[in-house]
RONULO-290681 format. One record per residue: residue number from 1; residue in one letter; x, y, z of N, C-alpha, C, CB in turn. Coordinates in nm, 4 decimals, decimal comma, always signed. Atoms other than C-alpha are relative to their C-alpha. Glycine has a CB too. Layout:
# RONULO-290681
+-----+----+----------+----------+----------+----------+----------+----------+----------+----------+----------+----------+----------+----------+
|   i | aa |     n_px |     n_py |     n_pz |    ca_px |    ca_py |    ca_pz |     c_px |     c_py |     c_pz |    cb_px |    cb_py |    cb_pz |
+-----+----+----------+----------+----------+----------+----------+----------+----------+----------+----------+----------+----------+----------+
| NUM |  a |        X |        Y |        Z |        X |        Y |        Z |        X |        Y |        Z |        X |        Y |        Z |
...
+-----+----+----------+----------+----------+----------+----------+----------+----------+----------+----------+----------+----------+----------+
***
This chain:
# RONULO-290681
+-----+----+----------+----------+----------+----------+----------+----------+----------+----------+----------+----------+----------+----------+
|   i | aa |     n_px |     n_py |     n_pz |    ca_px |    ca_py |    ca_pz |     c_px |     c_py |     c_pz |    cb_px |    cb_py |    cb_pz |
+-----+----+----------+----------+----------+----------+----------+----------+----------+----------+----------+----------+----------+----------+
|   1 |  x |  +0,1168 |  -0,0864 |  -0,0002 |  -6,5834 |  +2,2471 | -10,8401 |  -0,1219 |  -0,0724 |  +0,0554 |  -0,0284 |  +0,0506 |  -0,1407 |
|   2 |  x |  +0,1563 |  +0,1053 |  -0,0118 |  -6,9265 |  +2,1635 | -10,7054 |  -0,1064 |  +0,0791 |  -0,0084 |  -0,0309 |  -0,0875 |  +0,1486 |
|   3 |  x |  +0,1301 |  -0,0399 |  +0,0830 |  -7,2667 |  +2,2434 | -10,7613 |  -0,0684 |  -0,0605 |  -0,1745 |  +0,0328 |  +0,1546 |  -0,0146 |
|   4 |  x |  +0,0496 |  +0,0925 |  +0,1330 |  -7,4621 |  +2,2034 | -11,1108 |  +0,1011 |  +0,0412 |  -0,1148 |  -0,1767 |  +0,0366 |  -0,0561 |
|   5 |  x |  -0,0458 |  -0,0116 |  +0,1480 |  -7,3055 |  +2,1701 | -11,4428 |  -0,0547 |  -0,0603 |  -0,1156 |  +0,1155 |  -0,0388 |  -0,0091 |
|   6 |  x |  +0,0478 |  +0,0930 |  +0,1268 |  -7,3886 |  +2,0832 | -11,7979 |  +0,1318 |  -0,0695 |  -0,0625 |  -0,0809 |  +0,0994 |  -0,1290 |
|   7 |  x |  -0,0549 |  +0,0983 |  +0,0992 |  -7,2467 |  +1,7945 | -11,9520 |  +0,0112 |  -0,0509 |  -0,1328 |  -0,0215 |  -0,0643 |  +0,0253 |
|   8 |  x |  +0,0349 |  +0,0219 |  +0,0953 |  -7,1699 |  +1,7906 | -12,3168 |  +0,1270 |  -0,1032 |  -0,0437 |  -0,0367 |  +0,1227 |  -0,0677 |
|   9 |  x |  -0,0370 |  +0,1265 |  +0,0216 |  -7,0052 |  +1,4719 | -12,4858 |  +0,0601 |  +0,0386 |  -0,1518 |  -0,1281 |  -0,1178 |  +0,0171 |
|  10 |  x |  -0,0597 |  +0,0412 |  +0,0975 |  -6,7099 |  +1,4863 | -12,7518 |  +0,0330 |  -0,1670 |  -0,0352 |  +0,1025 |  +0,0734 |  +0,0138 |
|  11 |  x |  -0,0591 |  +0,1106 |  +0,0178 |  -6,6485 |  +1,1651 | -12,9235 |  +0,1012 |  +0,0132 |  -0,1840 |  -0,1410 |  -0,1228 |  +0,0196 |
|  12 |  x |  -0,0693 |  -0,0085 |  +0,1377 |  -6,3924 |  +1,1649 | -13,2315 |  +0,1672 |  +0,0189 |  +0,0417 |  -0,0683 |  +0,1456 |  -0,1001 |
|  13 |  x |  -0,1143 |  -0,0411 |  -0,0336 |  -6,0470 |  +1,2699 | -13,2189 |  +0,0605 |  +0,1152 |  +0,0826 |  +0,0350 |  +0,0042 |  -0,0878 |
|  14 |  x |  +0,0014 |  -0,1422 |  -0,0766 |  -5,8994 |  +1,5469 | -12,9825 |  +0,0147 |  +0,1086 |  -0,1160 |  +0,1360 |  +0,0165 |  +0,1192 |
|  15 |  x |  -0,0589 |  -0,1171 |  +0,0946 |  -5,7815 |  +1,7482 | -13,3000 |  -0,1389 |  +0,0658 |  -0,0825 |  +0,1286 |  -0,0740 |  -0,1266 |
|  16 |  x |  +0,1333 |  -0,0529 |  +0,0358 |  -6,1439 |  +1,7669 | -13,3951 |  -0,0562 |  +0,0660 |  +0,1397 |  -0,1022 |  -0,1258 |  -0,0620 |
|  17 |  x |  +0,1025 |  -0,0094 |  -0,1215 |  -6,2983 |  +1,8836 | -13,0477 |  +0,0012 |  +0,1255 |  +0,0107 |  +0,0294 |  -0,0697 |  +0,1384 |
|  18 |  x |  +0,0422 |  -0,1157 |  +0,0497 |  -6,2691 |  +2,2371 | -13,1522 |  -0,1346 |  +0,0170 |  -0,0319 |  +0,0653 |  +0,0254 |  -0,0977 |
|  19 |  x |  +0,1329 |  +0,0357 |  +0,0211 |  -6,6042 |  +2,1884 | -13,3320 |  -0,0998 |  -0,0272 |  +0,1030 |  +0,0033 |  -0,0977 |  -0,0678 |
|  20 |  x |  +0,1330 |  +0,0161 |  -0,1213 |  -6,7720 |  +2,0433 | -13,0161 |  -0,0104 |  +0,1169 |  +0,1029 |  +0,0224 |  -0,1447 |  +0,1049 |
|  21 |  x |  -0,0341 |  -0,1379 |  -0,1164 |  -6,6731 |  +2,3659 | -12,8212 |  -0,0599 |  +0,0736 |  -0,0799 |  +0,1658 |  +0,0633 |  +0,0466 |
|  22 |  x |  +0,0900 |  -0,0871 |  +0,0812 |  -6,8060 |  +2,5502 | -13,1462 |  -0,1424 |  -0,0637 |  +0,0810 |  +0,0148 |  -0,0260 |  -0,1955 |
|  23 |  x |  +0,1663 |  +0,0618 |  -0,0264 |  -7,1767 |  +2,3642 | -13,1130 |  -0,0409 |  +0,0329 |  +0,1714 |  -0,0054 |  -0,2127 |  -0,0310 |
|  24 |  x |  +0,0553 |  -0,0595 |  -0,1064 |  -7,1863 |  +2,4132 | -12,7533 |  -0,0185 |  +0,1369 |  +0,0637 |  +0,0414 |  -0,0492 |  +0,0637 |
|  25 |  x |  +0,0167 |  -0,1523 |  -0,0348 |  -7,1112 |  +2,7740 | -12,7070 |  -0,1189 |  +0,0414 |  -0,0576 |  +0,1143 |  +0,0939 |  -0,0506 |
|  26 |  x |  +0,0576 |  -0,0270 |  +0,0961 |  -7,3457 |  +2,8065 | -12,9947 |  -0,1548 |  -0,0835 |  +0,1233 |  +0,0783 |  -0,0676 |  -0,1737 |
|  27 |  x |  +0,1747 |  +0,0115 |  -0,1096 |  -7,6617 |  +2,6209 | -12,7842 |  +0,0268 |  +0,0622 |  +0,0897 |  -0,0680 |  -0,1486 |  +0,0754 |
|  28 |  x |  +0,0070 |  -0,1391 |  -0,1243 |  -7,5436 |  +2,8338 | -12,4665 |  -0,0175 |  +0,1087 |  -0,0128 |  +0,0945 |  +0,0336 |  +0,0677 |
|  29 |  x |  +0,0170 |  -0,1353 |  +0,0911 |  -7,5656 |  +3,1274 | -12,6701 |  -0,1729 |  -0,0238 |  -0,0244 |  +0,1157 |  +0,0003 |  -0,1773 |
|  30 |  x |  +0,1653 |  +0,0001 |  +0,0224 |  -7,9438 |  +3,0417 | -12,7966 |  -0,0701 |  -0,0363 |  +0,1686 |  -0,0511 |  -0,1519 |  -0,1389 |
|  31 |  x |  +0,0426 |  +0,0143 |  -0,1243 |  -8,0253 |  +2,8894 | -12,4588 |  -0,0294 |  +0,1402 |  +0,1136 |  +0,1028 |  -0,0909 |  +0,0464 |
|  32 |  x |  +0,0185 |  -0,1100 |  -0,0923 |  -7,9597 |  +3,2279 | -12,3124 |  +0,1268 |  -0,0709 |  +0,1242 |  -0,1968 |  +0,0193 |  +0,0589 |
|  33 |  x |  -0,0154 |  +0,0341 |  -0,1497 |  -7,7402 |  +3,0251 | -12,0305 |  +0,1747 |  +0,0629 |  +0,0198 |  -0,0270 |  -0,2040 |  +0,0340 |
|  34 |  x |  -0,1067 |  -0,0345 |  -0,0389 |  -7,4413 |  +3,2106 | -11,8705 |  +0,1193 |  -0,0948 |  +0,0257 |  -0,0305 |  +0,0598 |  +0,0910 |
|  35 |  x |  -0,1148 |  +0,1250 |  -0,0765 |  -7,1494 |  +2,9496 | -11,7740 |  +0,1145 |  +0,1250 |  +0,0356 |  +0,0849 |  -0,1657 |  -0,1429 |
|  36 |  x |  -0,1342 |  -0,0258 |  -0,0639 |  -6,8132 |  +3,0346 | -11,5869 |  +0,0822 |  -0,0026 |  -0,1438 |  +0,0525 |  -0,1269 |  +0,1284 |
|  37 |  x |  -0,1009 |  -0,0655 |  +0,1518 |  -6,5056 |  +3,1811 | -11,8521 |  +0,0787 |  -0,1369 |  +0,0239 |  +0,1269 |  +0,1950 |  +0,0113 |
|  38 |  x |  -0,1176 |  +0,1390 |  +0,0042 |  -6,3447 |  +2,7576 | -11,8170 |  -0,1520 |  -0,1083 |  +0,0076 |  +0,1579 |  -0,0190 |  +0,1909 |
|  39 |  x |  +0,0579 |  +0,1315 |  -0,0046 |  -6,4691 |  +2,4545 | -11,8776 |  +0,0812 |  -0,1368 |  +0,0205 |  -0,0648 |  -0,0099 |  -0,1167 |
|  40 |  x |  -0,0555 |  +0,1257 |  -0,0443 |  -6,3767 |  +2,1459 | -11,7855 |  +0,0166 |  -0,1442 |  -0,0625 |  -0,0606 |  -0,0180 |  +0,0935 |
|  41 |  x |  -0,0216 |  +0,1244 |  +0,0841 |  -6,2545 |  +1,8124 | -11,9678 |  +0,0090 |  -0,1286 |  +0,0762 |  +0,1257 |  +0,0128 |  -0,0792 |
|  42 |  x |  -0,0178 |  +0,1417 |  -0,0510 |  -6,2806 |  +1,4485 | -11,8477 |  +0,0369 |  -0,0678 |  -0,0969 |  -0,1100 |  -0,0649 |  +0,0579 |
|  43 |  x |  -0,0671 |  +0,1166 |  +0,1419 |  -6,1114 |  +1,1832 | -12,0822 |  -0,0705 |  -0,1357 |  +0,0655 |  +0,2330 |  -0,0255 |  -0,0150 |
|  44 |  x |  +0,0923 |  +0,1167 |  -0,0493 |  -6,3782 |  +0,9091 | -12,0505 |  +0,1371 |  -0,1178 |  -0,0562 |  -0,1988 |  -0,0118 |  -0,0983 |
|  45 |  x |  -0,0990 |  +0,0690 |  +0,0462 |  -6,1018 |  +0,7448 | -12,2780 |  +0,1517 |  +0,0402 |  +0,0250 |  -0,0265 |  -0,0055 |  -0,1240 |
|  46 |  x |  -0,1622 |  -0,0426 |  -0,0156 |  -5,6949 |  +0,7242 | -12,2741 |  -0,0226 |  +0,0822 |  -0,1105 |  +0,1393 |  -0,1225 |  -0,0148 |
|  47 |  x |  -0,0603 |  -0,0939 |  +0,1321 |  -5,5379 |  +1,0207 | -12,4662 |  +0,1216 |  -0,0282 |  -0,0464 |  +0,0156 |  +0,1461 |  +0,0265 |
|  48 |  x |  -0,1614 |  +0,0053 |  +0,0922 |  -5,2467 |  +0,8779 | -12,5677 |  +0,0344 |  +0,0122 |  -0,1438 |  +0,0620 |  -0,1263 |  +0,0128 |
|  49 |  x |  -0,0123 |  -0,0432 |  +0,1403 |  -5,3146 |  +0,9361 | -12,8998 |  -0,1217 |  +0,0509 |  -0,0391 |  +0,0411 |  -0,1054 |  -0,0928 |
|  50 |  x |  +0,1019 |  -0,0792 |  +0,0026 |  -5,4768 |  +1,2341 | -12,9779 |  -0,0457 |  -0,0286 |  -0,1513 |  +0,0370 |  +0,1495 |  +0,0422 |
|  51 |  x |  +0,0617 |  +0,0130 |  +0,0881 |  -5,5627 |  +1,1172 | -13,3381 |  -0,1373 |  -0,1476 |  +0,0077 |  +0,1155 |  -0,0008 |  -0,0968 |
|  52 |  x |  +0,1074 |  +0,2025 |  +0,0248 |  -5,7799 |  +0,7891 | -13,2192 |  -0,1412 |  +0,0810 |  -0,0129 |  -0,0115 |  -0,1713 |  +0,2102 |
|  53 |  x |  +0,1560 |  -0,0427 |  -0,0154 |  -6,1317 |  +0,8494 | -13,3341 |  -0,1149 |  -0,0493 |  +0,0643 |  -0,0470 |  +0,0027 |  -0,0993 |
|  54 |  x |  +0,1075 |  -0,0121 |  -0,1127 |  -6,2677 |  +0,6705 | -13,0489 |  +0,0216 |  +0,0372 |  +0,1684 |  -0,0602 |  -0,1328 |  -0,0022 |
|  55 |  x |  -0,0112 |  -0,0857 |  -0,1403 |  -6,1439 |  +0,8904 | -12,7769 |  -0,1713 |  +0,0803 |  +0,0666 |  +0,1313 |  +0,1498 |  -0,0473 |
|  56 |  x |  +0,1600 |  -0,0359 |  -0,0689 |  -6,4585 |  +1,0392 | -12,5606 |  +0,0661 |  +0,0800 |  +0,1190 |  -0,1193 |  -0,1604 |  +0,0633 |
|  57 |  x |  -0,0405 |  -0,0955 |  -0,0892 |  -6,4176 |  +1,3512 | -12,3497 |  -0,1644 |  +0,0320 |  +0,0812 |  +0,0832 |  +0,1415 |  -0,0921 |
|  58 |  x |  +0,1270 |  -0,0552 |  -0,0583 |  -6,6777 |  +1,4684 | -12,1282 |  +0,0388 |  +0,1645 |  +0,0026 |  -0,0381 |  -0,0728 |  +0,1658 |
|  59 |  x |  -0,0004 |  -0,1355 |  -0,0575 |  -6,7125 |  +1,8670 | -12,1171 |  -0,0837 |  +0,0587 |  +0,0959 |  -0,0106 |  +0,0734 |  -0,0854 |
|  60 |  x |  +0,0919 |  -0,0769 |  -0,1097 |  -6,8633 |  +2,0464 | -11,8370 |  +0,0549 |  +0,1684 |  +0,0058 |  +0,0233 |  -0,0856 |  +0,1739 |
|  61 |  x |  +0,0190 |  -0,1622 |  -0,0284 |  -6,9602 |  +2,4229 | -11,8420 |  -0,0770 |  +0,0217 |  +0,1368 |  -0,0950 |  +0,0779 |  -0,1283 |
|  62 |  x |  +0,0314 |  -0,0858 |  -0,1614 |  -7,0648 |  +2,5759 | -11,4828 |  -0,0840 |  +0,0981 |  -0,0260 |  +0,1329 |  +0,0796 |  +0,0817 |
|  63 |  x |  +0,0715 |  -0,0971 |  +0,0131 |  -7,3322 |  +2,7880 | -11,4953 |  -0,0017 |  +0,1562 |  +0,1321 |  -0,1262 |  -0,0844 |  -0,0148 |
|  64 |  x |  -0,0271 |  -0,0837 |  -0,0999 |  -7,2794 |  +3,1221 | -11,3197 |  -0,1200 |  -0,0096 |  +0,1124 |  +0,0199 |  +0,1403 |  -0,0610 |
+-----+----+----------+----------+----------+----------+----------+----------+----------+----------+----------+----------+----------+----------+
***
C-alpha cells in the first residue's frame, strides 16, 4: 500500500492484541477518522511464540 497511514504499537503477547485493536477502533471512532475495512501487521519482533510478552507488532490503519 502507499500513501499515509496511522501507526499504532502492540507490545505484549499476540493472544492479548485483541485489546489493542479494541483501543484503536475506539480512538478512530472518537477521532471521527475513516480507515480502509484491513489493517495491517508488522512483527517488529519474531512470532514464534505467540505467548512471549515481549513480542511488538506495529498496526497500520489506512485512512480512506
Amino acid at each position: 500500500p502507499s500513501g499515509k497511514a496511522l501507526r499504532f504499537n502492540h507490545k505484549g503477547s499476540y493472544d492479548d492484541i485483541d485489546g489493542t485493536y479494541e483501543t484503536l477502533t475506539a480512538y478512530l471512532d472518537v477521532k471521527d477518522i475513516v480507515v480502509q475495512d484491513r489493517f495491517i501487521e508488522e512483527y517488529v519482533t519474531d512470532l514464534s511464540d505467540k505467548a512471549d510478552d515481549r513480542l511488538e507488532v506495529n498496526i497500520y490503519a489506512l485512512p480512506r
